[in-house]
N, C-alpha and C positions, 0 to 999 in steps of 0.2 A: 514603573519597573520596565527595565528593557530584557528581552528575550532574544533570544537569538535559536531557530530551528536549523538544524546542519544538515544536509548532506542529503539532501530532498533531492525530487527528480520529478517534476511539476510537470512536466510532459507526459508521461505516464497517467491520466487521469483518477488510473485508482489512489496513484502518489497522492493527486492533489484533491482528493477525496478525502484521506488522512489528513494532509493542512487544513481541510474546512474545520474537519472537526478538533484537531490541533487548536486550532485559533480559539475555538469555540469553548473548547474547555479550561485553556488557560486564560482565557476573558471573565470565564467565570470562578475561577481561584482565584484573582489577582486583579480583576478589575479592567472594565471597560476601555478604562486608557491603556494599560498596558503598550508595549509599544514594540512588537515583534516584527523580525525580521529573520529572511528566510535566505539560507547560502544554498544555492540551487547549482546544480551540475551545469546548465543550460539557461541561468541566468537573463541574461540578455533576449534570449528567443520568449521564456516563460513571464519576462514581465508584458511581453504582447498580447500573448494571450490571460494572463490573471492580472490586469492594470491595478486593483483592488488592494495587491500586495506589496511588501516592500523586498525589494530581491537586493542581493550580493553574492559576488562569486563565489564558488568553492575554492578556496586559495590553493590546496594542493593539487588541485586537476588544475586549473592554471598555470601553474609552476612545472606541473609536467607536460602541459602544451607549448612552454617556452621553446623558443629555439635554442639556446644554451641547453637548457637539459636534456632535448631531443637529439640534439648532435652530440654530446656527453653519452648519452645512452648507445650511440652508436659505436663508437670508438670505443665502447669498453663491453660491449655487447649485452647490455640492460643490466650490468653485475651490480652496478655502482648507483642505479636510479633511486631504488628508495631511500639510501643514505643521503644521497645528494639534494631530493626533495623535502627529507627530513631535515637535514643542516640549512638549507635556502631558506622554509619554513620560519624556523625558530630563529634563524638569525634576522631577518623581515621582522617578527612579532618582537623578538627583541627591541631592535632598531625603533620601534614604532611605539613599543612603553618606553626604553628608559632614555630616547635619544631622539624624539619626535622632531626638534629642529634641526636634526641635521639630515642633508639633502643626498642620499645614495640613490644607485640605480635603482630603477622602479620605485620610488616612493611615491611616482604621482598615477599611480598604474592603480589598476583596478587591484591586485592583492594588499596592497598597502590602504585603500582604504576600506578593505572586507576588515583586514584587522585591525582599523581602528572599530568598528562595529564591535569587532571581538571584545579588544578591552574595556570599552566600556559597557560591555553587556552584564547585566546582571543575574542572571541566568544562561546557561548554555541547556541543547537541548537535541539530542540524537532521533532523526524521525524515528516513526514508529515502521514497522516492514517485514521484514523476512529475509535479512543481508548477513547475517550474522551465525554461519556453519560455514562445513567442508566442504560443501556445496557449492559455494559460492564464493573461492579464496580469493579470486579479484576483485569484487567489489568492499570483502574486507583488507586486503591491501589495500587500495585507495582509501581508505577512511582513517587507520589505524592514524595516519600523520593529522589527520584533523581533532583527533582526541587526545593524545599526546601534546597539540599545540596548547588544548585548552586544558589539561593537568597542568602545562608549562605556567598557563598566568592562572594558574590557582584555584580552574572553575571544572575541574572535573566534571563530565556530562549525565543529563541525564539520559533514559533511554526509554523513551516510547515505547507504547506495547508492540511486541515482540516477539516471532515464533524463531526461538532462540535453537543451536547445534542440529542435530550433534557435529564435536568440535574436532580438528585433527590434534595433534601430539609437535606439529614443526612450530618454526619461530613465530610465525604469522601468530598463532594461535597461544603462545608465551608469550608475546606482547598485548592481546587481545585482553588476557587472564587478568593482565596489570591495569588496564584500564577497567574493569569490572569491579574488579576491589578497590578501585578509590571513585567509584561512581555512587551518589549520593543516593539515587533509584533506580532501579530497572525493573519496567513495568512488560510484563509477560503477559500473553494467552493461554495458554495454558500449565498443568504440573507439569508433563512431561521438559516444556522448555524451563521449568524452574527448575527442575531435576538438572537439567544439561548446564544451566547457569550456575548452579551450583555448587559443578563441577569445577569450573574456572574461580570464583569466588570463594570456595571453601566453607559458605553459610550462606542460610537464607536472610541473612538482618536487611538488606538493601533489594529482598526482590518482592517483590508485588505481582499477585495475578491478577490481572484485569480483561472486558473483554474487549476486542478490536475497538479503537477508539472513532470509528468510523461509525459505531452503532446511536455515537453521541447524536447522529445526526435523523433517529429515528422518530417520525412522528405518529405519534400515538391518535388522533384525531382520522388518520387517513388509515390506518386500520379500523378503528371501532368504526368507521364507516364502511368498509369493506365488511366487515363481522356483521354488520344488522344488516348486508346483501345476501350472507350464505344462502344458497339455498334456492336464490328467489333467479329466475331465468333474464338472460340481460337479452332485453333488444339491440340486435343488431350482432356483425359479426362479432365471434371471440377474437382476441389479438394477442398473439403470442411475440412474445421478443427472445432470440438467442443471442448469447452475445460467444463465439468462437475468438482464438486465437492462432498464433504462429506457434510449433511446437515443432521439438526436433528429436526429442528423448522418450524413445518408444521403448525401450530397454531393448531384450534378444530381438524383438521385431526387427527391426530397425527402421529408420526414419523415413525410407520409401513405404514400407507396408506397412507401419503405424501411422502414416499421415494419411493414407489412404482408408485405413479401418475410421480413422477418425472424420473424415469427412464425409465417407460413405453412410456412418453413423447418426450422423446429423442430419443430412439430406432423407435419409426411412424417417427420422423423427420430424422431420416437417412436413413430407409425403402425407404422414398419419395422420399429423393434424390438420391439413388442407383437408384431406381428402373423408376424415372419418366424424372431425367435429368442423369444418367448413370456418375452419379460422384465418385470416389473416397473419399470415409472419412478416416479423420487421427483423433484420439483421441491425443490432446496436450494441455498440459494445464502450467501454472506457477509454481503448486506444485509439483514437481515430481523428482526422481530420486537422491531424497536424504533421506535414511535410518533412519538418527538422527533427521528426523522432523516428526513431529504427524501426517501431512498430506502427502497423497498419492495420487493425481485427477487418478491416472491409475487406482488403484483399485475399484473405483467409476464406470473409465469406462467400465472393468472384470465385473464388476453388471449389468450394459447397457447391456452386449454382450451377458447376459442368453436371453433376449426380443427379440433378432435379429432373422427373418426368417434365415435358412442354407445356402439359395443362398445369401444373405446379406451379409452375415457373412465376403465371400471370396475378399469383395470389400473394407472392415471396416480394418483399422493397428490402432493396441495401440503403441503411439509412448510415450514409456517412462523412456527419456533417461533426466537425467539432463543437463541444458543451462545455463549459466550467460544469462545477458539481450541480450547482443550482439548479441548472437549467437540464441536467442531464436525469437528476431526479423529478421533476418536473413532467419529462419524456416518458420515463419507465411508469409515473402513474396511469397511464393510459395503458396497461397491458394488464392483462388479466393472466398471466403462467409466464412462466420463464425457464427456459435452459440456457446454463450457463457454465463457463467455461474459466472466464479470470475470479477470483478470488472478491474482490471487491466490487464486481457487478454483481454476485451474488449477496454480499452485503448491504448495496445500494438497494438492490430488489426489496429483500427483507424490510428495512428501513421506511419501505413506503406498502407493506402489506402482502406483497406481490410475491406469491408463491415459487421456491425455486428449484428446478432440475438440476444437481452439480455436476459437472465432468471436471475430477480430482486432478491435475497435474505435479502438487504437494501437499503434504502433509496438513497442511493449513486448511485447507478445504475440509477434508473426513473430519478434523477434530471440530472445526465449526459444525458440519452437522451433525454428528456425535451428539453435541452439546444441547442440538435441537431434537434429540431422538428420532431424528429422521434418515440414521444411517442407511438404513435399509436401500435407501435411492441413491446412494453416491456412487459412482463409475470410474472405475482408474482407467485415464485416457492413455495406459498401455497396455489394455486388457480390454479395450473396448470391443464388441463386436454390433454389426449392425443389428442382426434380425432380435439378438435379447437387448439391447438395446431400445429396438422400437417396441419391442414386449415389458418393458419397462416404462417407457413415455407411456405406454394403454394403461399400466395399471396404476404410476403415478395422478393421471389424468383422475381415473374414474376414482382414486382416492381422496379427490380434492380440498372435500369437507375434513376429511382428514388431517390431509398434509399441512391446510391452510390455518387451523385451529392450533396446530404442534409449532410452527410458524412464525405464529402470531407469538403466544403465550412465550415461545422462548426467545422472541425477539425485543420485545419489552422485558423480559429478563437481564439480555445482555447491554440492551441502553443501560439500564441500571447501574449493574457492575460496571461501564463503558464512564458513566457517570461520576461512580466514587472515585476515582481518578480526583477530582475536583478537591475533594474532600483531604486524599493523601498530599495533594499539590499544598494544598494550604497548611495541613500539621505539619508539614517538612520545610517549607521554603516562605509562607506568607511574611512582613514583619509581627512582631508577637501581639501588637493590640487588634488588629485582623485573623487571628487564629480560629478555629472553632471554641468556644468558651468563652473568649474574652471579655473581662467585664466591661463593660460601657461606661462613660463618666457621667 
């Protein structure tokens, strides 16, 4: 079976968090061989860092990196861009089902052979993410023409788990609406995004809640070994890991006095724990250690370390060396608490037992720990203040038997549901003698 994953962003590490366990789950629907391939934004840069996988460009961000559509977009003042990448598109995937021997501009270019990948894929496959509201109308612009291309040859997409809306009412979001109704699954985190999807959809027949697919990658062996430690006093320092980000959306604050609460915030909460349980902090985060990406969490954390008392300072390491997932969960077993800040190093935590602090930037965060009944410690990083803040690191802390049992219990919950994935993969799309049921000969 060939598969084809879209519209990934592999540089991003939580992204490629999501492919670990992407892989992992449709290997287990569909079989070992399986033979997936991955259209990445940044293609070329991501197969250096993830050799492991098979990359292809995202065709319609290529087409709008062309010089023709860039000078196009000039002279008509961007009016004209997305119809023009839309018609360049389909007429490319055209040319390339029904007319494969005949020799047009770019056929030997890297979009013409993304979509031979296309047509012969047998499956299509929309990551899983958080790209998909009002919130965020350019990254659903650029995508809208990659689902569209794959309505065009017949493969309607599926959609990964999903913290779906809310949606706006313009075109962007009436074409969205059409691709949702001819999508075979779309697999959500929570009701709320079923609710929103639903909206666009007009029923629930094609939606699925499931949890973060990323919890696929939880092992159960490295918590029940953490669980038979509660309690018992570890030689040697504690080691705490933060993992910060770049942020610029403080609401009324605004982004000088919210970056400032937030950094301020972070630095008390390491102070504390230097100074009151005599821990080691490491600065690690998902985004890091790769040059070609927009984001940096280390340098976020160089802005922390201006706040840092001088005796602090010597106890604090900016650890910022780039990791595939492997190796990055690998890292985070070595930490005993976590405050965290991206969405998927707090899941990463989870996954290997590791207790976590969250500082909320979206909704995706609160409703993950919601789900863990551990609302009670979530922080919206535009409400943040320092001093209840680090009154919150103290009482998290001294909760730990707590926090870490609530944790545990609902993180092996969410592998689970993260799991049945597998299960709905196979009653929807297996062939029929590999279904669940099927009688054997």
């Amino acid at each position: 079976m060939k598969i084809i994953v879209e519209t990934t962003v592999f540089l991003n590490g939580g992204d490629a968090a999501i492919q670990a366990a992407t892989k992992r789950i449709l290997a287990a629907a569909f079989g070992d061989h399986v033979e997936i391939v991955f259209a990445d934004k940044d293609a070329h840069v991501a197969k250096r860092y993830y050799p492991g996988n098979t990359f292809i460009c995202f065709p319609s961000m290529q087409i709008r990196e062309s010089r023709a559509v860039r000078l196009m977009s000039r002279l008509t003042k961007g009016r004209l861009e997305p119809q023009l990448i839309y018609s360049t598109l389909i007429a490319a995937t055209f040319f390339e089902r029904y007319l494969s021997w005949l020799k047009y501009p770019g056929s030997g270019g890297a979009v013409a052979q993304a979509l031979r990948k296309y047509i012969a894929a047998d499956l299509i496959v929309s990551t899983g993410g958080t790209y998909l509201s009002k919130k965020h109308p350019g990254p659903v612009a650029r995508r809208l023409p990659e689902y569209e291309r794959d309505i065009f040859l017949g493969k309607p997409p599926v959609f990964f788990t999903q913290s779906m809306g809310p949606f706006g009412e313009d075109r962007i979001f009436r074409r969205l609406a059409r691709v949702l109704r001819k999508s075979p699954l779309i697999l959500v985190r929570d009701r709320e995004s079923m609710a929103f999807a639903k909206e666009l959809v007009g029923h629930t027949g094609n939606i699925e809640v499931v949890a973060d697919s990323v919890f696929a990658l939880t092992d159960q062996d490295t918590i029940e070994r953490r669980r038979a430690m509660l309690g018992v006093k570890k030689s040697g320092r504690l080691k705490i890991a933060v993992s910060v980000r770049q942020w610029t959306d403080f609401g009324g604050r605004g982004s000088d006095v919210g970056r400032a609460k937030y950094h301020q915030s972070i630095a008390r909460a390491v102070t504390w724990f230097v100074e009151e349980v005599e821990a080691e902090v490491t600065f690690v985060s998902t985004c890091q250690g790769i040059p070609e990406y927009r984001f940096n969490d280390s340098d976020t954390a160089r802005d922390v370390l201006m706040y840092l008392p001088d005796h602090v300072r010597n106890s604090v390491v900016i650890d910022s060396q780039f990791r595939d997932t492997e190796a990055l969960l690998r890292k985070i077993e070595e930490f005993d608490g976590a405050i965290c800040t991206r969405m998927h190093m707090c899941v990463l935590c989870l996954c290997r037992g590791v207790p976590v602090l969250p500082i909320c930037y979206e909704r995706k965060t609160a409703d993950l720990f919601r789900s863990l009944d551990l609302e009670e410690y979530v922080t919206s990083i535009d409400k943040i203040e320092p001093d209840s803040f680090r009154d919150l690191v103290e009482r998290w802390w001294k909760n730990q038997e707590t926090v870490a049992e609530r944790s545990w219990r609902g993180t092996l919950e969410l592998r689970d549901s993260a799991l049945s994935t597998v299960g709905i993969l196979k009653d929807r799309f297996a062939p029929p003698d590999a279904r669940p049921g099927a009688e054997s000969s």
